[in-house]
C-alpha positions as a printed Julia matrix, in Angstrom:
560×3 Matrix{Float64}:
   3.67    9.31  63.66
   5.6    10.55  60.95
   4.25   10.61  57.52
   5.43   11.82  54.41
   5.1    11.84  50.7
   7.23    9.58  48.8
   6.4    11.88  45.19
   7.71   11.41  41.85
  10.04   11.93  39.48
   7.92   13.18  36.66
   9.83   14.36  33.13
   8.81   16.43  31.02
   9.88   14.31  27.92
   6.96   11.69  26.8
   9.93    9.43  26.19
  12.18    9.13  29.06
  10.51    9.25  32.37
  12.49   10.83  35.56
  16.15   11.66  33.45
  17.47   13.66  36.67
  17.26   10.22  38.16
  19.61    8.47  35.53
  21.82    6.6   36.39
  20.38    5.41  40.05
  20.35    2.62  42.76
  17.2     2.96  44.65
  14.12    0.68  44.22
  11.82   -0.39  41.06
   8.81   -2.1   40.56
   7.08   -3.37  37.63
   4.7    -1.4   35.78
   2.19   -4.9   36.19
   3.19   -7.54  38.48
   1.1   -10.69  39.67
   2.57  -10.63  43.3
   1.36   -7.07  43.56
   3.89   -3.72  43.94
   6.81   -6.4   43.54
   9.06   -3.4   44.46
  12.94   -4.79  44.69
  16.11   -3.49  44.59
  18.38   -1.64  42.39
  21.57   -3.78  42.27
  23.69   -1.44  40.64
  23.24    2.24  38.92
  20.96    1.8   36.14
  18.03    3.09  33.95
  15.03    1.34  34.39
  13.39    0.48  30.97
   9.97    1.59  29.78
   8.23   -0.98  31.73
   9.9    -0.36  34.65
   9.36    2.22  37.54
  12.05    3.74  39.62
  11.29    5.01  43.38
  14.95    7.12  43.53
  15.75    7.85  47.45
  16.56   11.72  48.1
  19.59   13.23  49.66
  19.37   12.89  53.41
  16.14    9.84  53.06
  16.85    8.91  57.17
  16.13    5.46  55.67
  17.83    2.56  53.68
  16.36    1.41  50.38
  15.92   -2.02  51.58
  13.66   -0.35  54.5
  11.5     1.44  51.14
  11.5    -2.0   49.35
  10.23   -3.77  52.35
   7.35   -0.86  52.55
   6.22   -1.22  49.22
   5.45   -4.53  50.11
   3.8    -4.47  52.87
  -0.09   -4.72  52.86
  -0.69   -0.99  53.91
   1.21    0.08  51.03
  -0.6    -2.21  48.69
  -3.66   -1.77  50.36
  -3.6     2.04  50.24
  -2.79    1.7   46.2
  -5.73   -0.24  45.83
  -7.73    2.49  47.54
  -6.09    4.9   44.98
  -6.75    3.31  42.36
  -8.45    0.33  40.98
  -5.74   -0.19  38.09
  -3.15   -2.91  38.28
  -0.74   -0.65  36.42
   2.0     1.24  39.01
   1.71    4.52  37.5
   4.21    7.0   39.34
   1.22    9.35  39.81
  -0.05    6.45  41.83
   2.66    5.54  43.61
   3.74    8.97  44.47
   0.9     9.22  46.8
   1.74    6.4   49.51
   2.45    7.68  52.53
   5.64    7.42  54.43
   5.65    5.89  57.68
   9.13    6.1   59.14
   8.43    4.48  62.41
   8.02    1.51  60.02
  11.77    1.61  58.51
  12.94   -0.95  60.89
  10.34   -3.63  60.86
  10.12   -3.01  56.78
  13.72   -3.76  56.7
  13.56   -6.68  58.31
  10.98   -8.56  56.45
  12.57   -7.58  53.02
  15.76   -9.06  54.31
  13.79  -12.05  55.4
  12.14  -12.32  52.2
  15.2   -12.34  50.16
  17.1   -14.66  52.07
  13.55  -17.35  51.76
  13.68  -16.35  48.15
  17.17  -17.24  47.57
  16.41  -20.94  48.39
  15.85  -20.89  44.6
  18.55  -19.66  41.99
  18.04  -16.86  39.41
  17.38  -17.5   36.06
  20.94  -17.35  33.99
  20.31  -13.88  32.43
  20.61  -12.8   36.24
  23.87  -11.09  37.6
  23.03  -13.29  40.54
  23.03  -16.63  38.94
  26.31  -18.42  40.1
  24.87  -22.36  39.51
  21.67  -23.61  39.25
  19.68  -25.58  41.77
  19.95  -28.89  40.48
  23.9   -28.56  40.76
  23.96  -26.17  43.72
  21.9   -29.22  45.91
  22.56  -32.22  43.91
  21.88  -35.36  45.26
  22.78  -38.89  44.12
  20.47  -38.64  41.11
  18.53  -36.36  39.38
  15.0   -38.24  40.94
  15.96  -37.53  44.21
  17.66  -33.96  43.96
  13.81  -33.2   42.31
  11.91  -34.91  45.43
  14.1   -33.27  47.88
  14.17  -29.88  45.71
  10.24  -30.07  45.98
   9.95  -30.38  49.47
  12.17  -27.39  50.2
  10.74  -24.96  48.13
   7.21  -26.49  49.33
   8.4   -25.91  52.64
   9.95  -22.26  51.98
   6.59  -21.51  50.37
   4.99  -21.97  53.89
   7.78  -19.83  55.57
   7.14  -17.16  52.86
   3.63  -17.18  53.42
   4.03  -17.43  57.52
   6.64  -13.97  56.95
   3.88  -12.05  55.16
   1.05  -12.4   57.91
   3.32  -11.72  60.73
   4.9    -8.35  58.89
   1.3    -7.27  58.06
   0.51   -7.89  61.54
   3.27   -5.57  62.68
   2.69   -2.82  60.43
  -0.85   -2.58  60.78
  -0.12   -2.32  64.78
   2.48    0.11  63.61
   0.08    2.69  62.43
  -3.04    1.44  64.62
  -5.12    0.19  61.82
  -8.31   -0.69  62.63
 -10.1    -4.23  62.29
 -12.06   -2.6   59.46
  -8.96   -0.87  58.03
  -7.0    -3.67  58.05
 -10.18   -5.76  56.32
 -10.35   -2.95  53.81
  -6.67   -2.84  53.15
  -6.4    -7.08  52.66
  -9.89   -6.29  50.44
  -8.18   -3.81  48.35
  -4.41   -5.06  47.62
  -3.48   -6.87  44.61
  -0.65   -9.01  46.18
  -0.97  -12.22  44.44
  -0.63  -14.96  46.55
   2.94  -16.51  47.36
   1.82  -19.99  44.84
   2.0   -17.23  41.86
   5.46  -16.55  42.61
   8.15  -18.59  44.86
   9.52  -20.61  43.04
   9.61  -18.1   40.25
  11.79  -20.12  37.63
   9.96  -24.02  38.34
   6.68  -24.99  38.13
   6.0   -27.08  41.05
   2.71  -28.25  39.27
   4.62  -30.21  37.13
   7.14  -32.72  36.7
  10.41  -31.23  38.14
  13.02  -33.76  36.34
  12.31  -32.38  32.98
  12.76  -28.89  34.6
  15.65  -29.63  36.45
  17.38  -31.53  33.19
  16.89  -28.25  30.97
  18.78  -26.3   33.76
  21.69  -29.07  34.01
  22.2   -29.46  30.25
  22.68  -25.54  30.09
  24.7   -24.91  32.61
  26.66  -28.01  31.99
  27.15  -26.18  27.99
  28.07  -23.23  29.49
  30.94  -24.97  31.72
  32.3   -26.53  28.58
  32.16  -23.4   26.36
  33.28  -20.89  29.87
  30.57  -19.21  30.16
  29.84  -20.77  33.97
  32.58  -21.59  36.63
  32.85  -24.57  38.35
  30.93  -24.4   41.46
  31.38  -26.55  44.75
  27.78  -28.39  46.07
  27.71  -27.07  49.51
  24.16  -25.75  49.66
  25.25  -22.32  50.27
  22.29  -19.86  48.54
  23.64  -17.04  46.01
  21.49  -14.05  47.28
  18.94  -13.14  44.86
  18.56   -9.16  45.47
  21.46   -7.48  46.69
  23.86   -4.27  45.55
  26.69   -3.98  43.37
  29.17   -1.63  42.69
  28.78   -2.83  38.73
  27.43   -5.3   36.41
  29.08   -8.43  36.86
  31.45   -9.65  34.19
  31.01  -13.09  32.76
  32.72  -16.19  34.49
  35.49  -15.34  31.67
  36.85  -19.34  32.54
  39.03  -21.29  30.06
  36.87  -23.32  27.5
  36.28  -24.96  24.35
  35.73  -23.08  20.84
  34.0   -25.39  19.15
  31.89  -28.83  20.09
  29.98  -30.88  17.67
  27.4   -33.66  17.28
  29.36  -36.55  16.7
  29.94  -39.6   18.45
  33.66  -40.72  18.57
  35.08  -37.29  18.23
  37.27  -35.03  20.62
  35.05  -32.86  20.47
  31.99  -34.57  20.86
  29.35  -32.41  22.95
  28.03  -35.89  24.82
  31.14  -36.83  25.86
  32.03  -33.22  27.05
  28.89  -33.1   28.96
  29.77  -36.34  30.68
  32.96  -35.14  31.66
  31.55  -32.31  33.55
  28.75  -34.44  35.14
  32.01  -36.32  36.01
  33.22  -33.06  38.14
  29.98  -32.76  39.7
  28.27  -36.58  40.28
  31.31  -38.41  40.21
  30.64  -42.2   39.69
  26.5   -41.75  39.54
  27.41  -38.93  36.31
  26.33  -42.52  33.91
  22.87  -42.32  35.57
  22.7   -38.98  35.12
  23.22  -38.88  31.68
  20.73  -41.61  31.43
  18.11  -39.42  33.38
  18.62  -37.07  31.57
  17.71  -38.5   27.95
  14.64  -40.17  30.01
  13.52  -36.55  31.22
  13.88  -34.47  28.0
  13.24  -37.26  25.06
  10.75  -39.82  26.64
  10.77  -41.2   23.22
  13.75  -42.09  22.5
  15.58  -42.17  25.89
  18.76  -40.49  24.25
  20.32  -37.45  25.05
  22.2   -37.01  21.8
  18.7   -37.02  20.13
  17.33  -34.2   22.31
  20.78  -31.85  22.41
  20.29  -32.08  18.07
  16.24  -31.28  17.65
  15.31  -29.5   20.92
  18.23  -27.68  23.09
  18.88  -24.94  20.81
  14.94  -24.19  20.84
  15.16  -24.57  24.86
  18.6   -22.3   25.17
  16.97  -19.39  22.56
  13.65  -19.58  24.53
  15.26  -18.9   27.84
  17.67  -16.38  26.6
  15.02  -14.0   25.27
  13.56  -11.16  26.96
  10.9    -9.43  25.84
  11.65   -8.69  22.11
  15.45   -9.45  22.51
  16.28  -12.66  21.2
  19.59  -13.48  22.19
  20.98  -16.95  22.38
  24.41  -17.49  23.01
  25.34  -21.12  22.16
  24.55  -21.09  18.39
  23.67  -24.4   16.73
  24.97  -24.95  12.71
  23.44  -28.41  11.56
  22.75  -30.54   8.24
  17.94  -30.59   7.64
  17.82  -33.62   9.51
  20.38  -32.44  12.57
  22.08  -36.01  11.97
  25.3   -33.2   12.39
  25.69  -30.29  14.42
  28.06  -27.78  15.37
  27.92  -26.12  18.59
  29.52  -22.57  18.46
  29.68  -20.21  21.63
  29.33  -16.64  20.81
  32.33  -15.27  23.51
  34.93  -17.12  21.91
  34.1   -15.7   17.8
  36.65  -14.9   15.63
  37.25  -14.07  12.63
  38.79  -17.59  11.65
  35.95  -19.1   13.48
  34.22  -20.19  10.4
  37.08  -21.59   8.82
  37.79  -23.6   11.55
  34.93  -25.09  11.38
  35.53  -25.88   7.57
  39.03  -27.46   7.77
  38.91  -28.95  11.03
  35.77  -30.29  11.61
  33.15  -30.36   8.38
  35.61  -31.1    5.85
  36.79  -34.41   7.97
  33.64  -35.43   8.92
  32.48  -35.25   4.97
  35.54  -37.1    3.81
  34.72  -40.04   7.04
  31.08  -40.56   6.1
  32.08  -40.83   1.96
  34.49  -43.41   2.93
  32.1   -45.18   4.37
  29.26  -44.8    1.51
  31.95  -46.07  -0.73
  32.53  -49.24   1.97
  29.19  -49.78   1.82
  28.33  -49.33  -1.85
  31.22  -52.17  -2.31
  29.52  -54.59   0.03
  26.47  -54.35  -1.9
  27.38  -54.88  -5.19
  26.87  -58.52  -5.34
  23.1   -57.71  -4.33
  21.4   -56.7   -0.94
  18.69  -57.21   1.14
  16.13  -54.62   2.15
  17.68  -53.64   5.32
  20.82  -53.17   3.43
  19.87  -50.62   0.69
  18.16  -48.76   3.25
  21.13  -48.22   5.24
  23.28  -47.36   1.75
  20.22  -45.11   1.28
  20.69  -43.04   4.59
  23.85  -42.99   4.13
  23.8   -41.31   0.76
  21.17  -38.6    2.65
  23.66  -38.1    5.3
  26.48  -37.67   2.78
  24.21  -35.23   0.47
  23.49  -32.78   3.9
  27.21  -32.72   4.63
  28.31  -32.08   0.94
  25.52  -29.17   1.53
  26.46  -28.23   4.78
  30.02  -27.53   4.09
  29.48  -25.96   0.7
  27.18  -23.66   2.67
  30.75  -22.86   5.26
  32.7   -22.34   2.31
  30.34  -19.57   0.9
  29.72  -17.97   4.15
  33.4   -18.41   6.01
  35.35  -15.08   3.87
  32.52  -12.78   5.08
  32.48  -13.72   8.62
  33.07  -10.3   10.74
  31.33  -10.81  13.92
  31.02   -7.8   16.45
  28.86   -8.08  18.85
  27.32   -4.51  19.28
  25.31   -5.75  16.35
  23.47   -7.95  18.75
  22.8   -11.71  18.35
  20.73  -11.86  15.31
  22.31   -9.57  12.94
  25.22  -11.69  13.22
  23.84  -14.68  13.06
  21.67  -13.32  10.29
  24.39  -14.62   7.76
  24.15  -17.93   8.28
  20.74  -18.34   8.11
  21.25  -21.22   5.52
  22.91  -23.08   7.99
  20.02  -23.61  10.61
  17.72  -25.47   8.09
  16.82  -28.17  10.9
  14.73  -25.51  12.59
  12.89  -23.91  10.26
  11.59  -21.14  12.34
  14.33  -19.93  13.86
  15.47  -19.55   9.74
  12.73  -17.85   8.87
  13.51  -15.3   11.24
  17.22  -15.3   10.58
  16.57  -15.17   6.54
  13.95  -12.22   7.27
  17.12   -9.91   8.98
  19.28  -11.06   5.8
  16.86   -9.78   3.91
  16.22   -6.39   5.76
  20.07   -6.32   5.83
  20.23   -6.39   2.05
  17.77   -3.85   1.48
  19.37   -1.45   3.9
  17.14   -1.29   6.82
  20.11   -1.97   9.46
  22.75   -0.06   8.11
  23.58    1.23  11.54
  25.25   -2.74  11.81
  28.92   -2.96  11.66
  27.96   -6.13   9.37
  26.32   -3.47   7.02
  29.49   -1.45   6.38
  31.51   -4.44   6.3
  29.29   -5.72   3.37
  28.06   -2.99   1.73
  30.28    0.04   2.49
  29.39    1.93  -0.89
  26.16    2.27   0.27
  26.38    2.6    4.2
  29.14    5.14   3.81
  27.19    8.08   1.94
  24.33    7.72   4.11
  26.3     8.14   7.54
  26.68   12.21   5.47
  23.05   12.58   5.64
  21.99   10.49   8.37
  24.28   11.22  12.1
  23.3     8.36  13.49
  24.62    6.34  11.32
  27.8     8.12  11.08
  28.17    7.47  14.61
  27.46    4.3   14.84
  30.46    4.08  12.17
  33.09    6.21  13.74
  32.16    8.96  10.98
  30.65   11.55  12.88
  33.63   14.18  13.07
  34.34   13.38   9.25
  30.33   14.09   8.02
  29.14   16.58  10.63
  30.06   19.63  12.59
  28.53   21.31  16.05
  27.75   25.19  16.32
  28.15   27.36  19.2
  24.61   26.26  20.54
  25.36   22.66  20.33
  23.64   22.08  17.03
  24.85   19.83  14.67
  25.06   19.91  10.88
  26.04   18.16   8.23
  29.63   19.49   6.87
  29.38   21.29   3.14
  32.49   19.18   2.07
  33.57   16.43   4.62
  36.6    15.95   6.39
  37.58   13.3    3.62
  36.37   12.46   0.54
  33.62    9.37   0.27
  35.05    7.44  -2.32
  38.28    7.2   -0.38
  36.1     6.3    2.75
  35.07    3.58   0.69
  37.4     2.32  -0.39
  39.63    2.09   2.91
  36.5    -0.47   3.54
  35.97   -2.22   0.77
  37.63   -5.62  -0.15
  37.28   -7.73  -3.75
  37.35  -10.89  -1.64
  34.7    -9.44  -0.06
  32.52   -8.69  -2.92
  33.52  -11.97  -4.89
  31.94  -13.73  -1.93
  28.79  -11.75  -1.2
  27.78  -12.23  -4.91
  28.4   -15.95  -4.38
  26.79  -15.96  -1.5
  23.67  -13.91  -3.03
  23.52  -16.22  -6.3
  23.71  -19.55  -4.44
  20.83  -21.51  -4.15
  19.08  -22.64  -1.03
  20.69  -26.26  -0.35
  18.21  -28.93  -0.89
  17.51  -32.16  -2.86
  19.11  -35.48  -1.91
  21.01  -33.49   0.97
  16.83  -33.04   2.66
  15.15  -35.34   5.18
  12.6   -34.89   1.89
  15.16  -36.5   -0.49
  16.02  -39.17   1.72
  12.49  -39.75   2.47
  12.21  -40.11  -1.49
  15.05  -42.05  -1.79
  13.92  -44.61   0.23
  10.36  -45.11  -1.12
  11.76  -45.39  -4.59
  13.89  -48.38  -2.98
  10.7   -49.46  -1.89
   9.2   -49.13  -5.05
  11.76  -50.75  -6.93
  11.53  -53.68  -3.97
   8.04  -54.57  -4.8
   8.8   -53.69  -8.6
  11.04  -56.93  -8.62
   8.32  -59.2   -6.53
């Protein structure tokens, strides 16, 4: 038997762990993982992050890293960790101890192959490099209530064929090295593989319902089509492998799409009716039901779609494209308090004009459609009106008030817009935080990175030195960072002969004229507008609606 040490990369920096393995394909594993070592692939050369682990293959290995992954796995290997130690945590000091078996390269291969393709029955999440089309699209039936009973059986079934693959590779590698009845009972005793329930399916919770499930994934990937982000994908069954190699990072789908969608009925543009033509492409004549299941799945309540895509997607889309501490939602949602008007905005197609698009092309119109018909319905009701009657002219006056608001708040915001991305999502969508006032948390956080903005905390932004460049500009001489995040770094600071860097005695140019070069009036003019505005409010609230209408009510039983 041949047996060997499969060590660790162990840096001497507290920080980075393993740098003279950077960048690597190999394997990782999570630091914790409920289905135990969890050990996968690397699909392309990366840096694992601080949670983690990388197990980097030397020169001349004699085996694959799919035969590694498939070791890591197995029950010996998990076993023999548990001996090790009793923590759940896959500390490379821990790891670094397994043994190598190499007569078990072969059969370790196989099962991880195995595995993936029984894994692959279900799609990635989106955030994967994998993720081509979700499940719901990928093996659509004729509705959504039977692609959910027929997606549960499968993955109840693959569960079984999951579970059947582990006992019969920890049968052959435990006759591989001649373990023992007792070993083997002490290994299954000591390994923290969670069972396959905690696991497959990883991204559905067969416990529960599946049509709701199934209806989040649609609606997003049916947004994404619309705005580009996704390409159209043929129903054919065919599984995108979960865990394979790359050469790189796969670009985005990079298709032809739309710019900007909104929330309202009627209009070109309107993000129901560019749903259902989509569902069109991939139900064909049952697409009606569809839509119909849908607002049945996701607002029981109310049974309507349009409700659910203005109070609850954006909360859905933001949840599922976070990781960790990175909060990153691509399809941005601008809306009036009550969400009776939304605009949908993809983050791929910004520009600089974006905002004022939105203005002149879609606010401004929709303002001008709803006050003609506040002024058609104050003229009906001047000869007197029933109850029902100045309610209505009493919503409508709310709805009018949040647009009035709404596109006041565009106009303010619209001459600063400068969106780069290598801010991130939040910074840039830190200045429009007064445009998200139907969800009031997602605000808070927005108005709380305005605010650190202001004071100077993030000056490393792009948004920072397009704002503020009298301030951002004489730090980048004292700070390097900064001046490299700003493309100052040869004008503020100099490198010695022993690859130290200084700060220049006199830089390279002069600050003021640095400053200038990035400073505009219009600029300014607007940011103190901006700054000096108050928070919209009053009549254009659900509150001042919800006022108007009791003092109708008042007034009502006033006149009995």
């Amino acid at each position: 038997m041949s047996v060997g040490s499969l060590g660790a990369g162990i840096s001497p920096s507290k920080y980075i762990s393993g740098e003279a393995f950077y960048p690597s394909t190999g394997v990782w594993f999570p630091d914790v993982s409920e289905r135990g070592m969890g050990a996968s692939l690397i699909p392309f050369a990366a840096i694992p992050g601080r949670k983690a682990l990388l197990a980097a293959l030397p020169a001349g290995a004699g085996f694959t890293a799919v035969a590694l992954a498939g070791f890591m796995n197995s029950i010996l290997a998990e076993g023999l960790l548990g001996v090790i130690t009793p923590e759940r945590h896959h500390k490379p000091s821990y790891v670094g101890q397994l043994p190598w078996v190499a007569e078990a390269a072969p059969a370790a291969e196989r099962h991880f192959r195995r595995v993936v393709d029984l894994i692959s029955r279900e799609a990635p999440c989106e955030l994967s490099p994998f993720f081509s089309s979700p499940d719901v699209v990928r093996h659509r039936r004729e509705s959504l209530a039977h692609t959910a009973r027929w997606l549960r059986a499968y993955w109840t079934s693959t569960r079984d064929e999951i579970a059947a693959e582990l006992v019969r590779f920890d049968a052959e590698i435990l006759g591989i090295v001649r373990a023992s009845r007792d070993d083997a009972d002490l290994l299954v005793e000591m390994s923290q593989r969670g069972s396959v329930e905690s696991w497959f399916p990883s991204e559905h919770d067969l416990n529960r319902d599946l049509i709701p499930q199934l209806a989040a994934d649609l609606v997003s990937f049916t947004i994404g089509r619309i705005f580009g982000h996704h390409a159209a994908v043929e129903s054919n069954g065919t599984a995108s492998v979960r865990v394979r190699v790359l050469e790189r990072f796969p670009a985005p789908a990079g298709v032809p799409g739309v710019v900007v969608l909104v929330d309202d009925e009627g209009h070109d543009a309107d993000i129901v009716a560019a749903m259902k033509a989509v569902l069109d492409e991939q139900w064909g004549g049952s697409a009606d039901l569809v839509l119909i299941e849908l607002g049945a799945a996701l607002a029981p309540s109310t049974s309507t779609l349009r409700s659910w895509m203005a109070r609850s997607f954006f909360d859905v889309h933001r949840s599922r494209f976070t990781k960790s501490r990175r909060v990153a939602p691509i399809y941005w949602q601008l809306a009036t308090p009550s969400a009776s008007y939304s605009v949908w905005l993809y983050i791929h197609a910004f520009g600089k004009d974006t905002l004022f698009r939105v203005q002149n092309d879609y606010a401004a119109p929709k303002l001008a459609h709803e006050e003609r018909r506040l002024e058609s319905l104050s003229s009906e009701l001047r000869g007197g009106a029933t109850a029902a009657q100045r309610k209505a002219l009493a919503a409508q006056e709310g709805v009018v008030g949040e647009l009035r608001a709404f596109l006041e708040e565009l106009k303010r915001v619209a001459p600063l817009w400068n969106p780069d991305l290598d801010d991130g999502v939040i910074i840039n969508f830190a200045l429009l935080w007064r445009l998200v006032p139907q969800d009031k948390a997602w605000q808070k956080e927005l108005k709380s990175t305005w605010d650190a903005l202001r004071e100077g905390k993030s000056d490393w932004a792009q948004l920072a030195m397009h704002l503020w460049p009298e301030r951002v500009v004489p730090k980048c001489a004292i700070d390097r960072s900064l001046a490299i995040a700003h493309g100052l770094e040869d004008v503020f600071w100099t490198e010695d002969s022993n690859c130290k860097w200084t700060a220049r005695k006199t830089p390279t140019r002069p600050i003021n004229e640095l400053v200038r070069e990035r400073a505009s009036p219009a600029v300014k003019a607007a940011l103190q507008g901006l700054i000096d505005a108050p928070v919209a409010g009053g009549n254009g609230s659900r509150s001042g609606r919800r006022r108007a209408v009791a003092s109708e009510g008042k007034g009502k039983r006033g006149r009995h």
